[in-house]
Z-matrix of the N, CA and C atoms (Angstrom, degrees):
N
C 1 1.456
C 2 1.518 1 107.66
N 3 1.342 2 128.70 1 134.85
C 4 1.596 3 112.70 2 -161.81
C 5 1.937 4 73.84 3 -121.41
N 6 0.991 5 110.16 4 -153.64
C 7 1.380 6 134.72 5 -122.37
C 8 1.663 7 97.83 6 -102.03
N 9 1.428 8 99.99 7 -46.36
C 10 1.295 9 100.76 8 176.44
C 11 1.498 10 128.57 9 -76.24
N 12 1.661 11 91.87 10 -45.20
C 13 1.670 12 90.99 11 163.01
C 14 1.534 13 146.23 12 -49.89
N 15 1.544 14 95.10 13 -35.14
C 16 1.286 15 132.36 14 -178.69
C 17 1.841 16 90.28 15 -56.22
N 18 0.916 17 131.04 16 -62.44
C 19 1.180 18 155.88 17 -120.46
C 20 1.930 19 98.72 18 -92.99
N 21 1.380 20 105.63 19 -20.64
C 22 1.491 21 122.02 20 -167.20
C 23 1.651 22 91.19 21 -86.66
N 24 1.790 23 104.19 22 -62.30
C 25 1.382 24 75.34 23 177.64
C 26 1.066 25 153.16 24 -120.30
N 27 1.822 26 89.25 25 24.61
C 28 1.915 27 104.22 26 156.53
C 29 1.303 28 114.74 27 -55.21
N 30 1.333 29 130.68 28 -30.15
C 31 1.515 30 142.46 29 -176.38
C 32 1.659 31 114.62 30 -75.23
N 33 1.700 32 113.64 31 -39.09
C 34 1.279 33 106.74 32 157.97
C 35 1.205 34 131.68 33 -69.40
N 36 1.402 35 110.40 34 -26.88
C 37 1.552 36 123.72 35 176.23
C 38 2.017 37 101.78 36 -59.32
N 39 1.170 38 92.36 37 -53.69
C 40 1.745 39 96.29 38 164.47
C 41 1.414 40 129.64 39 -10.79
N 42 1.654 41 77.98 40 -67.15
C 43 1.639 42 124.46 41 -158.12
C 44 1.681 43 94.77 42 -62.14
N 45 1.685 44 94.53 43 -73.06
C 46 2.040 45 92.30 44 169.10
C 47 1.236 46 140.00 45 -3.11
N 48 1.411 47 89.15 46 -80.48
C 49 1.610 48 132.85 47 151.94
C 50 1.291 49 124.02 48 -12.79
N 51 1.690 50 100.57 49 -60.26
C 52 1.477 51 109.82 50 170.35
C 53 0.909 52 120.42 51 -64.83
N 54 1.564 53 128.05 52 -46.32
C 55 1.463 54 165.22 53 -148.79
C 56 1.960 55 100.82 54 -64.67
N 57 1.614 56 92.00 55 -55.40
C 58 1.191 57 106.03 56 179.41
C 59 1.528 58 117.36 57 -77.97
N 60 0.981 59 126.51 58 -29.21
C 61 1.645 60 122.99 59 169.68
C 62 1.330 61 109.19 60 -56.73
N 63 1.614 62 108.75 61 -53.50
C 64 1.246 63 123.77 62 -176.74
C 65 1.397 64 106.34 63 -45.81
N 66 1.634 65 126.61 64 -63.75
C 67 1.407 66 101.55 65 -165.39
C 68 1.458 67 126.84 66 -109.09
N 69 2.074 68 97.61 67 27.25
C 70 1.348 69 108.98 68 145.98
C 71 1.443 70 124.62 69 -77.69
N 72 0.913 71 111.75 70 -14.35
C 73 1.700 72 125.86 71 -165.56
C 74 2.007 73 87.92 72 -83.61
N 75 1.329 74 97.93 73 -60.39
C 76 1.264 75 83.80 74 168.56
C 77 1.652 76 154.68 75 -87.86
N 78 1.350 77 104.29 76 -12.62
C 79 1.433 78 110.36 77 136.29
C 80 1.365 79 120.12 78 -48.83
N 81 0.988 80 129.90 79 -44.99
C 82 2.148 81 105.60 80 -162.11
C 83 1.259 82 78.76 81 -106.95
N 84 1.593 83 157.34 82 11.82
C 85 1.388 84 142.25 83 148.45
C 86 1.554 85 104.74 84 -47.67
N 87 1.768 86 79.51 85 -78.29
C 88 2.092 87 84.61 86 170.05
C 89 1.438 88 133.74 87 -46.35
N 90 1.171 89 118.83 88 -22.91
C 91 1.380 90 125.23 89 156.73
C 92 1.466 91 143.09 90 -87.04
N 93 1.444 92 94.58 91 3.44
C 94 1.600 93 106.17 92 -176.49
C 95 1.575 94 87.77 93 -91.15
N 96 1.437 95 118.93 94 -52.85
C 97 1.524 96 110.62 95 -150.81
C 98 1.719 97 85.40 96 -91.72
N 99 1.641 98 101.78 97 176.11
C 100 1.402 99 131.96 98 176.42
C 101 1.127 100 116.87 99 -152.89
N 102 1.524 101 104.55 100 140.40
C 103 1.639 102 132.28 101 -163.30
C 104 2.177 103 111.34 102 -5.84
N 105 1.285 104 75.86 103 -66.25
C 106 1.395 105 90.47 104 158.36
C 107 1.361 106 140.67 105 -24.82
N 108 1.213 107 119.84 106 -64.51
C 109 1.369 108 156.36 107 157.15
C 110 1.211 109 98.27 108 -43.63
N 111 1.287 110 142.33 109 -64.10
C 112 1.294 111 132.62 110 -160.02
C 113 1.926 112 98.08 111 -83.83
N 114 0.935 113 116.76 112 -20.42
C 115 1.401 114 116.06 113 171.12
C 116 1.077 115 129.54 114 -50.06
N 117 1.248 116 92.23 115 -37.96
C 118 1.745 117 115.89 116 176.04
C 119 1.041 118 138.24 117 -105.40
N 120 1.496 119 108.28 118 10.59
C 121 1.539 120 114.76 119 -174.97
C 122 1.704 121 99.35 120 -94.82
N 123 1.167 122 99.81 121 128.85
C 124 1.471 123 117.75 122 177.44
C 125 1.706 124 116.68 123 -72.56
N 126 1.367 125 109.51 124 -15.06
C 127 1.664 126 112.31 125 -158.30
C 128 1.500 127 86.81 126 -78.04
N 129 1.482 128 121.81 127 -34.47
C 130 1.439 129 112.70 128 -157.25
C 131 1.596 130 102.04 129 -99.80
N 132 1.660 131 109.53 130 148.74
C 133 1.294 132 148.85 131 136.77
C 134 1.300 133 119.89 132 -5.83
N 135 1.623 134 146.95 133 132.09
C 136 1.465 135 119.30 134 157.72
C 137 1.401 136 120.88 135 -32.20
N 138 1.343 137 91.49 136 -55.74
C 139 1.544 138 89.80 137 -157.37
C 140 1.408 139 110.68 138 -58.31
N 141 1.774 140 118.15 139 -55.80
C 142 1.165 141 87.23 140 160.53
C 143 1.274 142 174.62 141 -89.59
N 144 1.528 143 95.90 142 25.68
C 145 1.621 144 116.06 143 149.74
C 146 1.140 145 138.05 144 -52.71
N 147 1.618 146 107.67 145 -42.14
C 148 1.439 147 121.13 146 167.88
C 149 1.211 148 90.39 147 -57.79
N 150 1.553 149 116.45 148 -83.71
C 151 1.681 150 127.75 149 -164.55
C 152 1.826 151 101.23 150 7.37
N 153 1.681 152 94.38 151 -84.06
C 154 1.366 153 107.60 152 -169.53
C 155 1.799 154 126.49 153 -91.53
N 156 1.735 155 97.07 154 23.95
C 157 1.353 156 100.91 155 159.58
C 158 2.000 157 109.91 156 -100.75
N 159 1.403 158 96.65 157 -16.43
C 160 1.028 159 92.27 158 170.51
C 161 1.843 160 137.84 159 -74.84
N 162 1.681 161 95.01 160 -19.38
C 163 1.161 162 124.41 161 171.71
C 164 1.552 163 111.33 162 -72.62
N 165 1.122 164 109.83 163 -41.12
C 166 1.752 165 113.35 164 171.25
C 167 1.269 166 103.81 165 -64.82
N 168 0.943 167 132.53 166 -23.24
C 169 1.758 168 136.84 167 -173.82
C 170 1.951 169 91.43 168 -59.85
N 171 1.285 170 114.62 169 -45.26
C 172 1.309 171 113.74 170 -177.19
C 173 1.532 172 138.20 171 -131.28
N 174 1.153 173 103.86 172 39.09
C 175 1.635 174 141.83 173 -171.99
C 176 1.500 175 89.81 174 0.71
N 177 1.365 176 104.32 175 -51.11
C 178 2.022 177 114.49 176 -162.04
C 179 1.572 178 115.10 177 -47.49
N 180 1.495 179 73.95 178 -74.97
C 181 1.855 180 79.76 179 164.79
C 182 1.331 181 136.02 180 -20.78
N 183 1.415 182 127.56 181 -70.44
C 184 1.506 183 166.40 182 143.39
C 185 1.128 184 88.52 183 -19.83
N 186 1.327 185 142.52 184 -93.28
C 187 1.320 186 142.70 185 -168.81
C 188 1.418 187 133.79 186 -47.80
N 189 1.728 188 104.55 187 -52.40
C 190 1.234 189 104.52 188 144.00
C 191 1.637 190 157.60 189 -35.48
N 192 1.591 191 82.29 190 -27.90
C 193 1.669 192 97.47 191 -178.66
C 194 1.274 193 106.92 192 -96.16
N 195 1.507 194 116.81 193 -42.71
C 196 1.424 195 110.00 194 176.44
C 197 1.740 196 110.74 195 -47.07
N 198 1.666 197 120.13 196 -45.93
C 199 1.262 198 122.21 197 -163.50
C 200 1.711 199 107.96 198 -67.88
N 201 1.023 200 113.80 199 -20.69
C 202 1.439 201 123.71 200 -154.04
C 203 1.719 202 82.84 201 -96.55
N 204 1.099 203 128.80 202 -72.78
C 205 1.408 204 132.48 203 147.17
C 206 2.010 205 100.59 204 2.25
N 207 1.207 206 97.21 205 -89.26
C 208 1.729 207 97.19 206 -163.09
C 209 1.518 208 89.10 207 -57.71
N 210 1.490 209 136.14 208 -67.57
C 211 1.658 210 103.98 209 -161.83
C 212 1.672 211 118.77 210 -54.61
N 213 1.179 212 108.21 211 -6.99
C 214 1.356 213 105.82 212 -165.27
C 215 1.483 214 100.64 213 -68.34
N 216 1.832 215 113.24 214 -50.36
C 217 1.271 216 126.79 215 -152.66
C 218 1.868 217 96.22 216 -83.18
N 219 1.473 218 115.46 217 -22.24
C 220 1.326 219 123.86 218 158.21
C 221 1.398 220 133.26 219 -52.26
N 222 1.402 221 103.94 220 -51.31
C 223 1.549 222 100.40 221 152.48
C 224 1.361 223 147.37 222 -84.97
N 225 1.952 224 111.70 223 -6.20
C 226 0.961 225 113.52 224 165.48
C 227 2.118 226 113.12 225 -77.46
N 228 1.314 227 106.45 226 -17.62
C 229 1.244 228 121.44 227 161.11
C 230 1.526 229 124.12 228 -39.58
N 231 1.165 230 120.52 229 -56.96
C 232 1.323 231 167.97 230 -163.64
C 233 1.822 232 98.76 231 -75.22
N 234 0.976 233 99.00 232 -69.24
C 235 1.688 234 115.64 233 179.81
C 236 1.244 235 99.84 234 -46.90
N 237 1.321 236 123.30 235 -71.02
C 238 1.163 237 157.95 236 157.57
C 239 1.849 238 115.18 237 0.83
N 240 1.632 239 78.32 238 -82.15
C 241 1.667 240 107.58 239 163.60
C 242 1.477 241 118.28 240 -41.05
N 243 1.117 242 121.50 241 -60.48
C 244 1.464 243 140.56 242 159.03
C 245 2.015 244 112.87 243 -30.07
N 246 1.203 245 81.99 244 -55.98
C 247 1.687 246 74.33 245 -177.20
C 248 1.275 247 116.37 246 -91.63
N 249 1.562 248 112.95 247 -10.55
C 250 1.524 249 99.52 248 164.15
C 251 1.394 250 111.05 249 -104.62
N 252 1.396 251 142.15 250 20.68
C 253 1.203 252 126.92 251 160.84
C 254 1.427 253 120.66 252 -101.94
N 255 1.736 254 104.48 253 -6.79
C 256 1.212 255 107.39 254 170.80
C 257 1.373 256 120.22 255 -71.99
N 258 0.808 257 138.59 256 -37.28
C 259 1.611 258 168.06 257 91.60
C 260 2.038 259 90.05 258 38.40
N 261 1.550 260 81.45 259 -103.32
C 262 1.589 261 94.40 260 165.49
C 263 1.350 262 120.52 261 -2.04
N 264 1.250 263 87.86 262 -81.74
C 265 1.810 264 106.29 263 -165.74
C 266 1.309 265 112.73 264 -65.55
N 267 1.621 266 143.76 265 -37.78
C 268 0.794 267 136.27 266 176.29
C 269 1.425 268 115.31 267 -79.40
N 270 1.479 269 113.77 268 -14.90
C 271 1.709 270 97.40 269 170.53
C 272 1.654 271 110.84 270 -83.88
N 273 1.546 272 107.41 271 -21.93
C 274 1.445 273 107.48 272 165.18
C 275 1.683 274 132.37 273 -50.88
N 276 1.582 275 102.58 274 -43.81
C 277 1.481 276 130.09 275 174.38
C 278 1.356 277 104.56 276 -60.51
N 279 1.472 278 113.70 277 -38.77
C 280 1.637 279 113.64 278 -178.37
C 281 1.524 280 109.19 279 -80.76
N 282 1.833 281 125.08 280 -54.92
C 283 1.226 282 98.39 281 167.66
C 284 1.958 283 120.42 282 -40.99
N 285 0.903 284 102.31 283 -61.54
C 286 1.829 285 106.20 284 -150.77
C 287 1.835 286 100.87 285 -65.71
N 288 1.597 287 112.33 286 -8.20
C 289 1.626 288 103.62 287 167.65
C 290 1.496 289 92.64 288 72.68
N 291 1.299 290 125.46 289 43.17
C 292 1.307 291 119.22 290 168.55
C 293 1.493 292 109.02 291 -127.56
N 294 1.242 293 113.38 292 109.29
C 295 1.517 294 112.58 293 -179.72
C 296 1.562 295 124.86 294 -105.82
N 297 1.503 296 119.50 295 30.43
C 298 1.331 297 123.72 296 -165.73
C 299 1.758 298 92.93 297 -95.12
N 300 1.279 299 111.05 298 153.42
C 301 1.316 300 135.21 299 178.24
C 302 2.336 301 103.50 300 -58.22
N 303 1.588 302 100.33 301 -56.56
C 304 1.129 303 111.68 302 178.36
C 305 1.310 304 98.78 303 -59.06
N 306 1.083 305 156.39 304 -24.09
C 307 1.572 306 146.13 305 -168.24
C 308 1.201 307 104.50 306 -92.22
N 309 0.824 308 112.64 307 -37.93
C 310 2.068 309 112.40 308 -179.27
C 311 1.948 310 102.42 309 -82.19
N 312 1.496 311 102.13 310 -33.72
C 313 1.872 312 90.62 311 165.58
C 314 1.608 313 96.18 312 -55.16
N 315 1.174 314 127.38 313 -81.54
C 316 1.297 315 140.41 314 -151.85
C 317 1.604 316 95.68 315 -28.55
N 318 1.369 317 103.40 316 -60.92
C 319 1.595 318 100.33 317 -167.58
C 320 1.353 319 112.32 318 -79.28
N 321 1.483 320 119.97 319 -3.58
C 322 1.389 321 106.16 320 164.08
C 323 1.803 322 129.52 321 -71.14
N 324 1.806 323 81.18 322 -31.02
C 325 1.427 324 112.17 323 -169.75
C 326 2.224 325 99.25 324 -61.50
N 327 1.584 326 97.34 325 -56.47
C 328 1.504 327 89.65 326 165.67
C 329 1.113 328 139.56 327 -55.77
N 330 1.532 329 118.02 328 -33.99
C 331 1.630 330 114.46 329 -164.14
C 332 1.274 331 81.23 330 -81.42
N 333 1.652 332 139.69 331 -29.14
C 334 1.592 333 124.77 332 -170.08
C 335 1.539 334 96.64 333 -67.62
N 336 1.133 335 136.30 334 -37.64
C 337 1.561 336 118.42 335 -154.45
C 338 1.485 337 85.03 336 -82.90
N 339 1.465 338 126.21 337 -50.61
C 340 1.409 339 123.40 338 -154.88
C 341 1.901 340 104.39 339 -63.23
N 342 1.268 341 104.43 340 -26.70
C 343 2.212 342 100.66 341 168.23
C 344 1.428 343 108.97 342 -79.29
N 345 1.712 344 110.33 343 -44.63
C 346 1.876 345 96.11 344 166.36
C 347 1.688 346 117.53 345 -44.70
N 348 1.171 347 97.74 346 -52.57
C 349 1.676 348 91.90 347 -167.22
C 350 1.725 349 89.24 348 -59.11
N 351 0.760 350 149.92 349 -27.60
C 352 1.988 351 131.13 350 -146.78
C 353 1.286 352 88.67 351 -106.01
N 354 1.889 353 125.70 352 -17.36
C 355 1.424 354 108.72 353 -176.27
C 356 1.774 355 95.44 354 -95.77
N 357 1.280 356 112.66 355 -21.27
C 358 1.210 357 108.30 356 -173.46
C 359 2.222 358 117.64 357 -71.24
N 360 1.453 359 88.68 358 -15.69
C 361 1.473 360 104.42 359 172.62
C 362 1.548 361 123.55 360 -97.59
N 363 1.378 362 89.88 361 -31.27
C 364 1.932 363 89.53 362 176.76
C 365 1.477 364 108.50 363 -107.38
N 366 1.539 365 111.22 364 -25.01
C 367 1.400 366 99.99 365 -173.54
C 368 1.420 367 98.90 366 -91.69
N 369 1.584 368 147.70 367 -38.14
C 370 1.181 369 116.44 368 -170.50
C 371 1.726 370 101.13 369 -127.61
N 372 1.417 371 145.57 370 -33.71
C 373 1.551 372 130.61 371 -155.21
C 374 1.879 373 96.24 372 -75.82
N 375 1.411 374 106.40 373 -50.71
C 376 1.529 375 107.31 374 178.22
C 377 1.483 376 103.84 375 -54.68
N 378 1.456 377 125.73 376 -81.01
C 379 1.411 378 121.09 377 -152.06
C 380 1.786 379 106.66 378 -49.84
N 381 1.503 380 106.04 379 -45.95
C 382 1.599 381 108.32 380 172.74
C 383 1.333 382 113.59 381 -40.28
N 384 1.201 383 122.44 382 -45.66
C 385 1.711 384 125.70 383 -167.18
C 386 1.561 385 99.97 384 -79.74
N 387 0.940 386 118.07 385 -20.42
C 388 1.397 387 118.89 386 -167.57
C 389 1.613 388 105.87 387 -97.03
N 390 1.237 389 126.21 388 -32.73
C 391 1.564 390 124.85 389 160.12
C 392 1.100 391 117.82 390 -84.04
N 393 1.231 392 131.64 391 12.06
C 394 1.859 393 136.16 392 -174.13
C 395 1.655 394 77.86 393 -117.32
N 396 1.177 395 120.85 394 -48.24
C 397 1.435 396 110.27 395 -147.84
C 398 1.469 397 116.36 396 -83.68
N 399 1.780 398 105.75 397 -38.35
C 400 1.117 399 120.45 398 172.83
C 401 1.662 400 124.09 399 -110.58
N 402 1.400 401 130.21 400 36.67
C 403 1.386 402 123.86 401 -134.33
C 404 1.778 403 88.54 402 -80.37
N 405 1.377 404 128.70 403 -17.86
C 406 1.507 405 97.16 404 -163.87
C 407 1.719 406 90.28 405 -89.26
N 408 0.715 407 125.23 406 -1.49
C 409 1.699 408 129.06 407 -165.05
C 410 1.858 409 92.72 408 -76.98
N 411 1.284 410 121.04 409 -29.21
C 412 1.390 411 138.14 410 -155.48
C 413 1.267 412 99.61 411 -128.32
N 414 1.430 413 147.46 412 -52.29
C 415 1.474 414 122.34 413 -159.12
C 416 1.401 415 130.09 414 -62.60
N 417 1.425 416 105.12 415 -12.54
C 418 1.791 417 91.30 416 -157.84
C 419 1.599 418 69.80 417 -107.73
N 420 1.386 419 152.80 418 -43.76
C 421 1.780 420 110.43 419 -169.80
C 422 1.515 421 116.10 420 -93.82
N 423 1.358 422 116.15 421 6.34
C 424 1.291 423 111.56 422 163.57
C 425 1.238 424 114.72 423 -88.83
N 426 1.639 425 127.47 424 -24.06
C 427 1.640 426 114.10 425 -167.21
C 428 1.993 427 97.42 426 -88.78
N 429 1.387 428 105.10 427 -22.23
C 430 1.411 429 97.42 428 172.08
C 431 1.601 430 113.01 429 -57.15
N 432 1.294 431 116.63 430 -46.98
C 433 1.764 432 113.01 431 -170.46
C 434 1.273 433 100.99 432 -70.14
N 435 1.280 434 128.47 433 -33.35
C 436 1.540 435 139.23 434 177.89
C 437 1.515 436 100.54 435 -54.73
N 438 1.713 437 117.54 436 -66.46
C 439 1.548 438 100.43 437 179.36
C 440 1.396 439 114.87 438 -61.15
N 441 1.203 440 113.27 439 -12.77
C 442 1.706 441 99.83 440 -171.02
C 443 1.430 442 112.17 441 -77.38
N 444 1.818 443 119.57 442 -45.49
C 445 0.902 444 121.95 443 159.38
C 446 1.595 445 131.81 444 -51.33
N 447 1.400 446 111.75 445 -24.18
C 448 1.390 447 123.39 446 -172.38
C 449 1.884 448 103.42 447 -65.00
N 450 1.228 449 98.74 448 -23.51
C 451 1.847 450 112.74 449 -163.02
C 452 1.714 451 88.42 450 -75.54
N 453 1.016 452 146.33 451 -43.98
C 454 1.284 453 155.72 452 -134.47
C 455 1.616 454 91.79 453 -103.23
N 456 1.337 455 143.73 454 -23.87
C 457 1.366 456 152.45 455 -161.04
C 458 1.501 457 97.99 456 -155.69
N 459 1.084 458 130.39 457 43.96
C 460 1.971 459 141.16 458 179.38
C 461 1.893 460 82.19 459 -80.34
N 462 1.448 461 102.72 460 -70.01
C 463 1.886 462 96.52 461 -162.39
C 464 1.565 463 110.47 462 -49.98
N 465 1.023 464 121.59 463 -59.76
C 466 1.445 465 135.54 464 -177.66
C 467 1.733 466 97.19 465 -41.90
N 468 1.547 467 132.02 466 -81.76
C 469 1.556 468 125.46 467 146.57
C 470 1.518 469 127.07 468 3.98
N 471 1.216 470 104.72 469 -57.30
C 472 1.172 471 113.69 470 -171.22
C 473 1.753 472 130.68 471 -86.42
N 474 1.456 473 92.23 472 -26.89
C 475 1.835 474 111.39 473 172.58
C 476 2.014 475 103.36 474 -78.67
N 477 1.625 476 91.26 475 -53.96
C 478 1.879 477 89.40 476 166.95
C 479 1.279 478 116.10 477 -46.12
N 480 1.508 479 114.13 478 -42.57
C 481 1.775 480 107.43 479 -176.55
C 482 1.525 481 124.86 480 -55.90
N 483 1.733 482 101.09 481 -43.08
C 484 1.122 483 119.49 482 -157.98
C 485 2.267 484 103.31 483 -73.41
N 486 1.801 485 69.23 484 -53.25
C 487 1.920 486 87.17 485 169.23
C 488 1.553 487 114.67 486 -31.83
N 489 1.422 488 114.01 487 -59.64
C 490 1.622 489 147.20 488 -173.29
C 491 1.472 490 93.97 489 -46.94
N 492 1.253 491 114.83 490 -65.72
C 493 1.427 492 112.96 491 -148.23
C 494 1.404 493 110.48 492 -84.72
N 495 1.348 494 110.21 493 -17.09
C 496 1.625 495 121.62 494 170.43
C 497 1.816 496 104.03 495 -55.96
N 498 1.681 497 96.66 496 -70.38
C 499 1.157 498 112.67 497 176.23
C 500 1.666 499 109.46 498 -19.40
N 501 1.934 500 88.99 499 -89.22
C 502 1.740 501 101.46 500 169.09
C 503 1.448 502 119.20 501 -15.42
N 504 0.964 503 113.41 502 -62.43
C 505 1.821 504 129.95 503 -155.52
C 506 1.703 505 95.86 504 -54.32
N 507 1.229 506 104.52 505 -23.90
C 508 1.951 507 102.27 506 -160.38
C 509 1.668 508 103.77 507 -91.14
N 510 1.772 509 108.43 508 -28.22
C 511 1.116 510 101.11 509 165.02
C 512 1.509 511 112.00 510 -96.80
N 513 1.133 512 146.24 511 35.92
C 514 1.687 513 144.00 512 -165.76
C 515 1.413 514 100.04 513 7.25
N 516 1.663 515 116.08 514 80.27
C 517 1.382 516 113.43 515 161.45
C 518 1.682 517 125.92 516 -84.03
N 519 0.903 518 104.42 517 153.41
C 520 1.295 519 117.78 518 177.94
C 521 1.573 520 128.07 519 -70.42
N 522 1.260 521 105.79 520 -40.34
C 523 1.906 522 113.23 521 173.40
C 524 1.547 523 88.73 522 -125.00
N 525 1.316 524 96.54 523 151.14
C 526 1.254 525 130.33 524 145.14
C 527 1.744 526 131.96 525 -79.75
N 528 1.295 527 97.14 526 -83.06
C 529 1.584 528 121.15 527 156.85
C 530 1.394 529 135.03 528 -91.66
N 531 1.362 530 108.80 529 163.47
C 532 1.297 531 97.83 530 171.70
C 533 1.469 532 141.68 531 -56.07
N 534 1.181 533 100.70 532 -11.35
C 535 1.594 534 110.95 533 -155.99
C 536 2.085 535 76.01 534 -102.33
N 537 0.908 536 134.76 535 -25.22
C 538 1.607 537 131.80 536 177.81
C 539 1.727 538 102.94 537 -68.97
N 540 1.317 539 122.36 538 -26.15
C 541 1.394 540 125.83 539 -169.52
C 542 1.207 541 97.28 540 -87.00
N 543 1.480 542 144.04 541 -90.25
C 544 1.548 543 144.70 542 143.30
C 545 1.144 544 119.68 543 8.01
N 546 1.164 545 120.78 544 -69.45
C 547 1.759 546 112.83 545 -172.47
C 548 1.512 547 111.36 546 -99.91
C-alpha cells in the first residue's frame, strides 16, 4: 500500500469517526430533552418545533436510526481498521525481523485496543457529554440530518423494529428506549 492509497482509507476511517460522534451527539441530544422541553425552547422557529414535536410523537424511530447509524459507521470502521493494520503490522513485523504468527497477534491485539480507546473518546464519552450537556444547542440540526439519513436505511429500521417487538412481546418488557427508562 504506498502512501497515497493508504491515505484514502485512513481518511475514511476519519470520516467514521466523525460519523459516529455525530450521531452520538445526536442521540443523547434527543434523549436528554422531553416533549416538553422542546415546547419551551425559545431559540427555535415554528416550524422547528413542529419538526421535532413531531419526532417525539415516535421516540423509537429516532433512536433507532441514530443507533443503527453508529453501528453501521462502527463496522465500516472496523473493515476499515482491518485493512489498514494489516498493512501496519506487517511493515512493523518487517522492520523488527520478527516473523512469528504470535507477534503480529500481539500487534494486532494493540493497534485494536489503541482505535477502541480513540473510538471510545471521540465516538462515544465526548459526543455523549456533549448531547446530555448541551442537547438544545444540537437537537434541531442534528435530528434533521438524522431523519434525512434515517430515509436511506427506513427498511433496515423498520424490520429491526418489527423483529424487536416480536422478540420484546415474549418477554412483556417494560422499556423499549431510552427515553421509556428516564421518563
Amino acid at each position: 500500500m504506498d502512501s497515497v492509497d493508504g491515505l484514502l482509507p485512513i481518511g475514511f476511517g476519519l470520516l467514521c469517526i466523525f460519523l459516529i460522534n455525530f450521531f452520538v451527539v445526536a442521540k443523547f441530544s434527543f434523549a436528554r430533552l422531553r416533549k416538553e422541553h422542546v415546547e419551551d425552547m425559545d431559540i427555535l422557529l415554528e416550524k422547528d418545533r413542529e419538526f421535532l414535536l413531531k419526532l417525539y410523537q415516535n421516540p423509537e424511530y429516532f433512536l433507532n436510526t441514530t443507533q443503527f447509524l453508529i453501528l453501521f459507521f462502527i463496522l465500516a470502521l472496523a473493515g476499515t481498521g482491518t485493512f489498514v493494520f494489516d498493512n501496519i503490522v506487517d511493515r512493523i513485523v518487517a522492520v523488527l525481523n520478527i516473523h512469528s504468527t504470535w507477534m503480529h497477534l500481539v500487534l494486532d491485539i494493540i493497534l485494536l485496543l489503541l482505535i477502541s480507546l480513540i473510538v471510545l473518546i471521540f465516538g462515544e464519552i465526548v459526543p455523549k457529554a456533549l448531547g446530555l450537556s448541551f442537547p438544545t444547542k444540537y437537537v434541531n440540526t442534528y435530528s434533521r440530518i438524522v431523519v434525512a439519513a434515517g430515509k436511506l436505511v427506513y427498511p433496515f429500521i423498520w424490520i429491526a423494529s418489527k423483529i424487536s417487538n416480536v422478540i420484546l412481546g415474549f418477554y412483556k418488557t417494560k422499556y423499549l428506549t431510552e427515553l421509556d427508562l428516564v421518563y
